[in-house]
N, C-alpha and C positions, 0 to 999 in steps of 0.2 A: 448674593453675597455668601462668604464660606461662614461656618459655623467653627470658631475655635472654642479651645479650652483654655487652662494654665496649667501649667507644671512646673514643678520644682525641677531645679539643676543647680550646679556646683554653682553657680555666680546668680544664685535666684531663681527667678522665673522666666521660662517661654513660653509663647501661645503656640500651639500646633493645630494647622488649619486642615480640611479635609484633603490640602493634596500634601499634605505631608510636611516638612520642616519652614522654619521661616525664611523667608527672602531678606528679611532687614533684622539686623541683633545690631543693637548702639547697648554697650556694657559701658558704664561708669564715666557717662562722657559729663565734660564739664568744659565752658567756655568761663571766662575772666576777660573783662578790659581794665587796664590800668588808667585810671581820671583823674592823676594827678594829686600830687601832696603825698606819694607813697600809698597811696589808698589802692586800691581792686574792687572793682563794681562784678563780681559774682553774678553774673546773667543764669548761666545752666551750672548745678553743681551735681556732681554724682547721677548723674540722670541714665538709666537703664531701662529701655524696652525692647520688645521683637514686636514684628509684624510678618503671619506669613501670607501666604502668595495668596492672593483675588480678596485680601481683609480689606476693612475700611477700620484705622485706629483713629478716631475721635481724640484731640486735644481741647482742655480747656481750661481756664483761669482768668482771674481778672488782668489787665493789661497790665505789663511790667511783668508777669510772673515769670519771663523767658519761652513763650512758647515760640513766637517768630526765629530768636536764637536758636533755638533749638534745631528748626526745621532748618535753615539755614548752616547750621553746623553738620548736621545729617549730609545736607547736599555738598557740604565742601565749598560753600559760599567762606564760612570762616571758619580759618585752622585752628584746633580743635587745641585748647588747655592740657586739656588731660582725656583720657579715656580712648574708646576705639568705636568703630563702626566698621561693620561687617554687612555688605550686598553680597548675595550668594556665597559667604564666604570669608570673600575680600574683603580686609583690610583699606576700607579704601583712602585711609591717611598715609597707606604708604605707595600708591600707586601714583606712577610717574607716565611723560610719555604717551606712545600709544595706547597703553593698557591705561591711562586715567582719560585719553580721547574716547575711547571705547565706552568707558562707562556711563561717561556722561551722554552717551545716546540709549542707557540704559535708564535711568535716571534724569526727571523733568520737574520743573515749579510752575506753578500756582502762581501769581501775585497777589497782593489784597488790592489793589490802586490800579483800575484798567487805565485810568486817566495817566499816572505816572510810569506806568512798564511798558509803553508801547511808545516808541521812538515818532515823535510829530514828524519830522522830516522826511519818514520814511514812508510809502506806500501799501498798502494792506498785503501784496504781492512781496516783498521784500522785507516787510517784519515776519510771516511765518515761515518764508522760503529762506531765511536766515538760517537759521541750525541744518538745513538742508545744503545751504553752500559751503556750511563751515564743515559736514564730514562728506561732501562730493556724493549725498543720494540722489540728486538729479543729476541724471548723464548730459544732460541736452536742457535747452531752454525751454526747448516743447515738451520735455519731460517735465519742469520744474515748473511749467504754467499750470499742467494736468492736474498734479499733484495738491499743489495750492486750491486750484478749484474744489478737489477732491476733501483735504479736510475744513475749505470752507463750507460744503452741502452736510458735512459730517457732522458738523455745531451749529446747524439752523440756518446756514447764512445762504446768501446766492453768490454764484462765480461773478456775475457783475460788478460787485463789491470789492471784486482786488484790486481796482485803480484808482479805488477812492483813498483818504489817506484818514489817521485814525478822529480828527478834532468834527469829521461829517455822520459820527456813528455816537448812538447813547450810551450809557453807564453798559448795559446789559451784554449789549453787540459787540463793544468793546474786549469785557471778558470772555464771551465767547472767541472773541480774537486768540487772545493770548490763551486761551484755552488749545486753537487750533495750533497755533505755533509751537505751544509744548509737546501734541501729540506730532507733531511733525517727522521725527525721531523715532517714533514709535517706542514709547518707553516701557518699561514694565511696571517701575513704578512712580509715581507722581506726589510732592509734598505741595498740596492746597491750602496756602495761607493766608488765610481767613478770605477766604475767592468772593465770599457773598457779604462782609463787612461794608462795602462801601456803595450798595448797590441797593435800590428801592425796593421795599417789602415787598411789593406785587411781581419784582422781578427776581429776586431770592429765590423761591422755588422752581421758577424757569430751569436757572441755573444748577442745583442741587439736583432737579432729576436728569437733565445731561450730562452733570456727571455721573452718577447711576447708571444711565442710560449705557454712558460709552463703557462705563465697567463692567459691565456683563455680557458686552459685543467684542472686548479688543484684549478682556482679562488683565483690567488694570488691579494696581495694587497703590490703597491710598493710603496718605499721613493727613488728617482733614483737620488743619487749625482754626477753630473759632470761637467768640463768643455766646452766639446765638444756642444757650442749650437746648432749645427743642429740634432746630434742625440738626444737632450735633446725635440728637436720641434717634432721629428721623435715618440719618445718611448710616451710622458708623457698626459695625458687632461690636465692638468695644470700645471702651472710653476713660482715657488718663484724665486726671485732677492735676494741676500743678499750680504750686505756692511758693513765690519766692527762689522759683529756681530747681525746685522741687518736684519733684513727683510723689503726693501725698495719697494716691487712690488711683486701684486700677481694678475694672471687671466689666464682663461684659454687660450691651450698653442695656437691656432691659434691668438686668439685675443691679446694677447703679442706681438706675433712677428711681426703682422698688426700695431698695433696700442699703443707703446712703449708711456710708461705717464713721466717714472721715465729721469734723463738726465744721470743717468747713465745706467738704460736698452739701449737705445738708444746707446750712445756709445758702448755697447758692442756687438749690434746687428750689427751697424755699422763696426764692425771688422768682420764678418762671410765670408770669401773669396765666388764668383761667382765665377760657371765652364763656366763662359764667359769671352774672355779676352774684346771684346768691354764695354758692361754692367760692369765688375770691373774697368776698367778705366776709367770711367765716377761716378762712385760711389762717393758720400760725405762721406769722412771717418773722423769720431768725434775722434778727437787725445786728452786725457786729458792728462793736466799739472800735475807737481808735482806730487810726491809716495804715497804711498797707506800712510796711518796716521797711526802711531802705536796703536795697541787696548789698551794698557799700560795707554794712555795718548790721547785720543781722542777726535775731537773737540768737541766746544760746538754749542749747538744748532743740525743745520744737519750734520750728521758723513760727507757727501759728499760735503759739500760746499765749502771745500779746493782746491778740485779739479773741482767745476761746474762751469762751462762757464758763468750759468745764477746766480749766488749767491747773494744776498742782504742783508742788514744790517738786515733783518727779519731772514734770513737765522741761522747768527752767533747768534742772540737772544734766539731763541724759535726754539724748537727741532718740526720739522711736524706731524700731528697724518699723523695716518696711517687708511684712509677714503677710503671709495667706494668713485671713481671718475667718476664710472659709470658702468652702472649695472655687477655688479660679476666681476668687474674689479679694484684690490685695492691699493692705492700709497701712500706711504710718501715724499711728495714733496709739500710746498706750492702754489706751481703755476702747478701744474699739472693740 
């Protein structure tokens, strides 16, 4: 994995990785569905990161907080509210045509659900050889059988297994499926959303180090959405917080987990179980009040201060910028 930094620039912050600028900048994106009654459910609001080229940026939040939206918005699954996203560059809410066919062989998903992303009727040979017939990389059928076989050996699997179909294979095989099928393409970069959520603890880390594995053989570049914060400290160099839509905490991922600014990283670090029972029951465990706030209708000032221990009348006033707290380490909280 690259080793970035942070830095200031005119619209915030970028990480700059050891080959140099980032592959992904999303400046001030924000996604809205309208649910009726004149209301807007606020999924992504204001949301600003980079990722550069061979990082792994860790996402994480309790469910609801817009991370799937997010990665989803990234990829152009859904048009975007407000804001921009930038692959090498581009703009890519304004690419059309062949230059948006192009990208998307630049650009690959993850899903969390091997069980739901993988077409039952389809055969293991024609879910991953899919994105391969849609941009014409197989010239020939015996080229496209080759191939198949090839990123099947590539994720653990055997060529035998292409003519099987996906309801004969387990949780694990599965994602490794739709793993091959993303890399099909051969992307540069990949949004992993939440890939090991639905999948048995003993087989989580199967899965987490191929993809590891494959990113430092093929020089992938991830966006790694999940729950699971150890294996989020395990895979990532750095690691976003996000609240309500928010991005409340960013720095790289050892010094997060050392060194928590936000009062809700904190709490949630604070939930990570020890394989010690003395050390766990001695642990101060940060319990927050009150439920998570509807995105529909969310506070004012800090999204979080409904639920923060330490809240103040500044708090419910004026919303926190979202400042380096210290060096390459970034928080939305005013007493951070």
């Amino acid at each position: 994995m690259s080793v970035s930094t942070v830095t200031k620039t005119e619209n915030g912050f970028r990480p700059t990785g050891a080959s140099g600028g980032p592959l992904l900048e999303v400046d001030r994106l924000s996604k809205f569905f309208p649910v009726g009654g004149g209301q807007t459910l606020k999924a992504v609001n204001d949301l600003s990161l980079t990722v550069a080229k061979g990082e792994t940026l860790g996402v994480v939040g309790e469910s609801g907080c817009g991370k799937s939206t997010a990665g989803r918005t990234i990829m152009r699954l859904y048009e975007p509210t407000a804001g921009e996203t930038r692959f090498e560059g581009r703009n890519i809410y304004k690419l059309k045509g062949a230059e948006l066919k192009k990208l998307r062989r630049e650009m690959a998903m993850i899903f969390q659900d091997p069980y739901a992303s993988l077409n039952p009727r389809f055969n293991i040979t024609d879910i991953i050889a899919e994105p391969l017939d849609i941009h014409g990389i197989a010239g020939s059928s015996k080229e496209r059988k080759r191939k198949v076989e090839e990123l099947l050996e590539l994720v653990g699997l055997r060529p035998e297994h292409a003519n099987r179909y996906p309801h004969e294979f387990s949780g694990g095989q599965r994602q490794r499926i739709g793993i091959a099928r993303a890399l099909a393409v051969r992307p540069k970069f990949i949004v992993c959303d939440e890939p090991i959520s639905a999948l048995d603890v003993s087989i989580q880390a199967q899965v987490v180090n191929l993809l590891q594995e494959l990113q430092k053989s093929l020089g992938l570049t991830y966006l790694f959405i999940a729950h699971d914060l150890s294996m989020v400290k395990h895979i990532s160099d750095r690691v976003a917080v996000m609240y309500l839509g928010k991005m409340v905490e960013l720095a790289e991922s050892s010094e997060l987990y050392a060194n928590p600014k936000h009062p809700y990283t904190q709490a949630l670090l604070s939930a990570i179980p020890i394989p010690d029972p003395q050390i766990e029951a001695q642990k101060e465990r940060i319990v927050l009040s009150g439920d998570l706030p509807s995105p529909i209708n969310p506070p004012s000032g800090c999204p979080f201060r409904t639920r923060c221990p330490h809240a103040t009348e500044k708090c419910a006033a004026e919303a926190p910028e979202f400042r380096e707290v210290k060096d390459g380490h970034w928080a939305a909280c005013h007493y951070a």
